[in-house]
N, C-alpha and C positions, 0 to 999 in steps of 0.2 A: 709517552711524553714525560711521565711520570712516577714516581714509584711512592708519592706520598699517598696514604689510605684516605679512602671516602669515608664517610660513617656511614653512609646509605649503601653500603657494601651487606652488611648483617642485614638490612632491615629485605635487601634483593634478596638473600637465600632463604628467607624465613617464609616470603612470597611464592618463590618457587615449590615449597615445602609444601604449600596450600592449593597453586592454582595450576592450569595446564600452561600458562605462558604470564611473562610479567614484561610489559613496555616502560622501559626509558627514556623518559621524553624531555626536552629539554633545551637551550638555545646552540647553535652549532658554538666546537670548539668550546662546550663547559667539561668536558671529558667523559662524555658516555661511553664511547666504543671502548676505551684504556678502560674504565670500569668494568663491564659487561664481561670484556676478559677478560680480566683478572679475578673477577667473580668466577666465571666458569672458564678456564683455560685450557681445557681438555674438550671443550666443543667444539665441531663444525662452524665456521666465522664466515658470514657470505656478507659483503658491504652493495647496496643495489645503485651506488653511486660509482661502483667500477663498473666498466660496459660487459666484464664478463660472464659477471656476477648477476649482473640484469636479467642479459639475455639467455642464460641459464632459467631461472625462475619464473621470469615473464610470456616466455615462450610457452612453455607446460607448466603450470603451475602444481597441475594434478598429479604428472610426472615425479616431479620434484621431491612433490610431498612421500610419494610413495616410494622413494628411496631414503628420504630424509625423515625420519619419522619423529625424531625426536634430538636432544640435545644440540640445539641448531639456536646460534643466534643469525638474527636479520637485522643489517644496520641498518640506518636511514630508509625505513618500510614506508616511509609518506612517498617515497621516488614511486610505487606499483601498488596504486590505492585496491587495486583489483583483489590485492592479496588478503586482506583483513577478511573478503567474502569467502573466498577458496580455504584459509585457515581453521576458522570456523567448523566445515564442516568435516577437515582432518580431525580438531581436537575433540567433536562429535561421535566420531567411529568409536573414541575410547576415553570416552568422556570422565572417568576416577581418574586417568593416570594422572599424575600432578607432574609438574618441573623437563618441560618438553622442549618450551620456548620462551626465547629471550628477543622481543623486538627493543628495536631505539627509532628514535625519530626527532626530528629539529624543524623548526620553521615552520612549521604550517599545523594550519585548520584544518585540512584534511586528515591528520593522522591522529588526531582528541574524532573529530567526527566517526574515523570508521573503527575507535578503539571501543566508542559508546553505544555504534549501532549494530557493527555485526558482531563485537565480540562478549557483550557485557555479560556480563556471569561468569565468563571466561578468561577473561584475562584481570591482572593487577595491575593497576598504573603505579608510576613513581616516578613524579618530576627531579630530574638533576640539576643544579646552578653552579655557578660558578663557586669558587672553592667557598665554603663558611672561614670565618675568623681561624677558629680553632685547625681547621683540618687546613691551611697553610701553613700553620705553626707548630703542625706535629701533635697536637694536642687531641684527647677524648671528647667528644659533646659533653658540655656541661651539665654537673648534676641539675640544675636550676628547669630544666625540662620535663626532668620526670618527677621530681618535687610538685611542680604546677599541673601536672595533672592528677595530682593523688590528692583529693579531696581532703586529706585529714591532715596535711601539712598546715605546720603552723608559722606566723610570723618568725619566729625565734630558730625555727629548723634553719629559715633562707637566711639568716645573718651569721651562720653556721659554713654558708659556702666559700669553697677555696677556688682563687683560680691561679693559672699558670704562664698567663696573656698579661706582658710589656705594657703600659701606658705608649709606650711607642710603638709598638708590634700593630694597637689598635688603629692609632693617628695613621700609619704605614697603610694599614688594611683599607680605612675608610678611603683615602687617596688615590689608591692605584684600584680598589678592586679586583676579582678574584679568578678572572680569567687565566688558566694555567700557564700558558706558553707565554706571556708579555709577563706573568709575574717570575717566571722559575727563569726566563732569560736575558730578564730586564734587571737581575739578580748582576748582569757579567756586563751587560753595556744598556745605560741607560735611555738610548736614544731608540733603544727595539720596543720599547712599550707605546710610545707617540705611533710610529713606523703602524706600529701591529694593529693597533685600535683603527686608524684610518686605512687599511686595507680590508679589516674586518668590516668598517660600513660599506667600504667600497662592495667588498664581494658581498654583502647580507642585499642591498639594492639591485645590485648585476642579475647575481646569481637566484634568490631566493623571490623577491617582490616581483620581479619580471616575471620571472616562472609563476608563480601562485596568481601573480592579478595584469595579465598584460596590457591592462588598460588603463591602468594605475599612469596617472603623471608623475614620472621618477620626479622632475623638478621641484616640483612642489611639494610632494613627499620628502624630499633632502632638505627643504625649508622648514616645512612641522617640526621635522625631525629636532632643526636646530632652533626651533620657537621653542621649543615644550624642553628646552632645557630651563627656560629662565620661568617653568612651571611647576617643575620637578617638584612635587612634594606637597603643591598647594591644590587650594580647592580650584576647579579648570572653570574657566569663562569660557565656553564653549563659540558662544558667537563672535565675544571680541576675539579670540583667536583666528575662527572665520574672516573675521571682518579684517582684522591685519594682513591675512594671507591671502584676501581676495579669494575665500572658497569660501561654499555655501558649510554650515553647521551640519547638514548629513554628510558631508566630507568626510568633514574632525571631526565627529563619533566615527567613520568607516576608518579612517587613517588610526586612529584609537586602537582602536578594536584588532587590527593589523599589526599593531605592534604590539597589543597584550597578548594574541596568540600566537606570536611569534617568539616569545620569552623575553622580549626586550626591556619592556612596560610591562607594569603590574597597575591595573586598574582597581580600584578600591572601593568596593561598596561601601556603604551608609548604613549606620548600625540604625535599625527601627525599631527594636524591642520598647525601648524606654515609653511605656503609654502616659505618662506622666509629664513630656515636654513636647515641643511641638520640633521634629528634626530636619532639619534644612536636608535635602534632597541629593545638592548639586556635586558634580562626579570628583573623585580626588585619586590622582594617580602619580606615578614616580617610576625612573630608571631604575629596573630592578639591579644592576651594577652600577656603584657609584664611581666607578674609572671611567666608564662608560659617559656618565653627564658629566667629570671632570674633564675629560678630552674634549668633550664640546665646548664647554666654557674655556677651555684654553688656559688649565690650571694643571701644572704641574708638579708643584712646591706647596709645602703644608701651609709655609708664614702666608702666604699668597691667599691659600685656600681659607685661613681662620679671617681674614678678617675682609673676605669676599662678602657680597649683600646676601650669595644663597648658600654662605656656609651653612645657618641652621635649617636650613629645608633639606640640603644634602645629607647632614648627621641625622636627622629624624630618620630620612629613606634608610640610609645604611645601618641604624639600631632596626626598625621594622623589619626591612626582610632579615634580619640575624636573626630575628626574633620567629620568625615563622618559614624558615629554614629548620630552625630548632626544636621546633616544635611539629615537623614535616619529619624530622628524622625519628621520633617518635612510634611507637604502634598503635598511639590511640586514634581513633577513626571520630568522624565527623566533627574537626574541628574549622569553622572557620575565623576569616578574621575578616576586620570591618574598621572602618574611622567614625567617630560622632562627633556629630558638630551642630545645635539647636540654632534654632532660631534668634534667641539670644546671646548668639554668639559665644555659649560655653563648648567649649572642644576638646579632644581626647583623641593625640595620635593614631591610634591602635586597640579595638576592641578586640580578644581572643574569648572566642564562645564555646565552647565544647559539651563533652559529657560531663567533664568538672565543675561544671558552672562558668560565669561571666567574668574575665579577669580586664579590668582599663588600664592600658599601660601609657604613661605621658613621657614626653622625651624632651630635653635639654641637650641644649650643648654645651653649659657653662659648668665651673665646678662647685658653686655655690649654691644653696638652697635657698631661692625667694618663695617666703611662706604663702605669696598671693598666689603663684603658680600651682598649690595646691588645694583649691577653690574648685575647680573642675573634678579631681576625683572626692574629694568627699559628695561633692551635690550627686553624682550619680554611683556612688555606694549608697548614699542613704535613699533614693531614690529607686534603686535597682533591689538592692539588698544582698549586692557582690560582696563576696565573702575577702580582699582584700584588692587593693590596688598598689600600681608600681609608680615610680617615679625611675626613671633611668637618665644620668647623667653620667658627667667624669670627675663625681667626688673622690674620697681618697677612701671610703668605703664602705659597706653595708650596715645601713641604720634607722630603725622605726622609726618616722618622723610625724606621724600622725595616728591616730586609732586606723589599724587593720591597711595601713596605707606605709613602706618599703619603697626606703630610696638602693637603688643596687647601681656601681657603677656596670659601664658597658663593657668592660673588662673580664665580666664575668659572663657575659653571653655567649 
């Protein structure tokens, strides 16, 4: 489809170097299979969404294996759940050998389920997304990711960083979103990005929600769908939602939950560490592509989109997942990330928690610095005893605005 590089192209072969098989897992159409082989172009390529392919593997699996022993990718492995238990005990026989298999998989619970039950020790995960800012625009991951997690980075190093991303490249990105084939052909005729996104929900409810939950009310699934755009980014009222859509609240956590494991939705924990304030609980989530909740709102055009009611809830979603994208493409291990928001109503778009320590990132959409808006990260640096916080906006550039506290446009991420 493609021939622009992923970054998570390096971070694949370095996994392979380590483990007997590494899965790519990811929303359909963010380009795993163009990945995979292009990573390994010289392997064996079985897709189990063709029927030959299937019936090849599903039939004898044991068969299979014992002609197939290695250098074999499997696309879309969630189609023959059976295979994650059969795998297993192939990569068992020769348990050192490293770099044998390449699974992918999209849309479903089932393929995190049988990646963490029958395969764990044994395999690497690594989520794919739709393109990052940078790698639609040709450009390297930002130094600005592995600065953050090197503990001994100072203030003065990050106002140091170059980047190579348009003020318009950026407005461009957050708008359309990063889905390959509506943006690389939405490039020649404008009208294929609308077209594309509404047969992509078409077929993700057809194809994918029938299959995984047949018991699923598509109607009213297609309605959340287009509730939880005018939610995107906020803290979610779980029962008024209910209560608007005429479903019970274990619905909208099941309909939730549905589309966070589907890659659609990215559901956002509550940061708790803070034992010092009392932290409001309640669930906050967002379209992990923001083309994605622009096509639901029925926005096209940036002027349209700036002075929309949910421009600034959309710009925070699309700085966040940049943000932890970028820091996914990374090799440091157990990083997560989190929203705080107290009781008192002080907030903090994006906690990132790692080996490095606790970093609070705040987001804007303006290009001015209101000093009150940085009330929230001093009370929980002094409170935490994080070693620096962000502020991210679209100033014109990178600048200390407070003790241990970096304003960086988003340009740079």
């Amino acid at each position: 489809m493609t021939d622009k590089k992923r970054i998570l192209a390096e971070k694949i072969k370095l996994y392979l170097q380590m483990f007997p098989a590494v899965a790519v897992i990811g929303p359909r159409q963010c380009g795993k299979s163009t990945l995979v082989q292009a990573v390994a172009p010289d392997w064996k390529y079985y897709d189990l969404e063709r029927p030959d392919d299937y019936q090849l593997i599903s039939s004898d699996p044991l068969g299979f294996f014992s002609r197939q022993r290695d250098k074999v990718i499997i696309d879309e492995a969630q189609q023959f759940p059976e295979l994650f238990q059969v795998l297993r005990g192939v990569i068992d026989q020769d348990r050192k050998a490293v770099g044998r298999f390449i699974l992918t998989g999209s849309s479903s619970p089932e393929i995190v389920k049988g990646l963490s039950e029958s395969l764990a020790g044994r395999i690497a995960t690594i989520e794919l997304w739709p393109f990052k800012m940078v790698e639609f625009c040709d450009q390297p991951l930002p130094a600005i990711y592995d600065l953050l997690i090197n503990r001994s980075t100072t203030l003065t190093q990050l106002t140091e960083l170059r980047t190579s991303i348009s003020v318009s490249q950026m407005y461009e990105h957050w708008l359309l979103g990063g889905y390959p084939e509506p943006r690389i052909k939405g490039k020649e005729n404008s009208a294929f990005h609308g077209i594309w996104m509404d047969e992509y929900f078409a077929d993700y409810i057809r194809r994918d929600i029938q299959r995984l939950f047949p018991r699923i009310n598509t109607h009213n699934f297609r309605l959340f769908i287009q509730s939880l755009s005018f939610c995107s980014g906020k803290i979610i009222n779980q029962s008024s939602l209910a209560r608007a859509l005429e479903i019970t609240s274990v619905t909208t956590k099941e309909y939730l939950d549905i589309l966070h494991n589907t890659f659609i939705w990215r559901n956002l924990g509550s940061f708790e560490k803070n034992s010092l304030k009392k932290v409001q609980k309640m669930p906050k989530g967002f379209f992990r592509d923001q083309g994605i909740l622009h096509h639901l709102l029925k926005l096209d055009d940036l002027d349209r989109l700036m002075v929309h009611p949910e421009a600034g809830a959309s710009f925070e979603s699309f700085v966040i997942e940049e943000v932890i994208r970028g820091f996914q493409c990374t090799l440091q291990a157990g990083i997560e990330f989190d929203f705080y928001r107290t009781r008192d109503k002080s907030e903090i778009d994006l906690i990132v928690d790692g080996p490095f320590g606790i970093i609070p990132i705040e987001v804007k959409l303006g290009t001015k610095l209101k000093r009150q808006t940085l009330g929230p990260l001093k009370t929980f640096l002094k409170d935490t005893g994080a070693r620096l916080g962000i502020l991210v906006n679209n100033s014109e550039k990178i600048e200390i605005v407070a003790d241990n506290i970096i304003q960086i446009p988003a340009v740079y991420l």
